[in-house]
N, C-alpha and C positions, 0 to 999 in steps of 0.2 A: 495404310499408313504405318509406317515404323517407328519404333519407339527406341529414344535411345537413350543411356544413360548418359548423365551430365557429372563426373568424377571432380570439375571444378566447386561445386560445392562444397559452401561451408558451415559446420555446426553453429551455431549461435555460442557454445560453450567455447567451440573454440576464437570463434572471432571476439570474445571476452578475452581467453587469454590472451591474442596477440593486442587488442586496444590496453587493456590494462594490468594487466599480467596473469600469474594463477594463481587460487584463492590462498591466501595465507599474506601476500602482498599488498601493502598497505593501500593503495591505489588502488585494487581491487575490491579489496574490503569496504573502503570510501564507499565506491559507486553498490557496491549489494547492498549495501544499509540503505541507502539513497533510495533502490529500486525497492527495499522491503518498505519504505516510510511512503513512498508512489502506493505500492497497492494495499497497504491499509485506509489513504486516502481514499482511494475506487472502491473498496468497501465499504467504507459507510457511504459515500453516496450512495452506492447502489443501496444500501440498504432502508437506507433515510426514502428514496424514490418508490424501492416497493413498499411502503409503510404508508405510502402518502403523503411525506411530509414536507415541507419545504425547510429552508436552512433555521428561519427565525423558528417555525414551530419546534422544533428540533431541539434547536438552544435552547429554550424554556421550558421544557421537558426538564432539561436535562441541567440547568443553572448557569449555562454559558449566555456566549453572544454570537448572533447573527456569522458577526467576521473571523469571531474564533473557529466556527462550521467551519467557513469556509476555506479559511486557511488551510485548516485539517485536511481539508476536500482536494485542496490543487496544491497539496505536498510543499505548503511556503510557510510550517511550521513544526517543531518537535511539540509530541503529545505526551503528555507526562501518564503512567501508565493507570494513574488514581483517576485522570480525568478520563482516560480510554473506559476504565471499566462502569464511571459512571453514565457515561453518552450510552454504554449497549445496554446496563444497568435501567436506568432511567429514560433515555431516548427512545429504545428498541425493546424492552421489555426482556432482555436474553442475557447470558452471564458469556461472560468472558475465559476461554482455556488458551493458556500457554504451551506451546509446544518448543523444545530447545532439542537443537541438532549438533551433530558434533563430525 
């Protein structure tokens, strides 16, 4: 069998540029926040999951609510960053580092 190359492909970096433009552009920016607040969401699930915990256990840990989890969870809320540190703080037993890119 031969193998061939396929030159029609496309980077995902680049098929961002051409959907939304290159980074510095406001539209572009929009959807990177967007896709950073998604996989904050998938971490704490994931992390609430290998902990054992479910959403309401979670909240009470940690002095929220059940729908506030959740929301967190499926990216249909901003998380203010006092309450992030308190859910990994108090929920997860683990501290919180910022890292900023430029």
């Amino acid at each position: 069998m031969k193998l061939t190359s396929n030159n029609n492909l496309t980077s995902f970096g680049d098929h961002l540029d051409k959907q939304y433009g290159k980074r510095g552009n406001a539209e572009r920016e929009k959807f990177e926040e967007g896709f950073e607040a998604f996989k904050l969401g998938v971490m704490i699930q994931e992390l609430r999951k290998e902990q054992g915990l479910t959403q309401d256990q979670l909240a009470q840990k940690c002095g929220t609510t059940k729908t506030y989890i959740s929301r967190i969870e499926n990216d249909a809320s901003d998380i203010r960053l006092s309450t992030l540190m308190r859910i990994v703080r108090e929920g997860f037993g683990g501290s919180l580092r910022l890292n900023v890119e430029w």
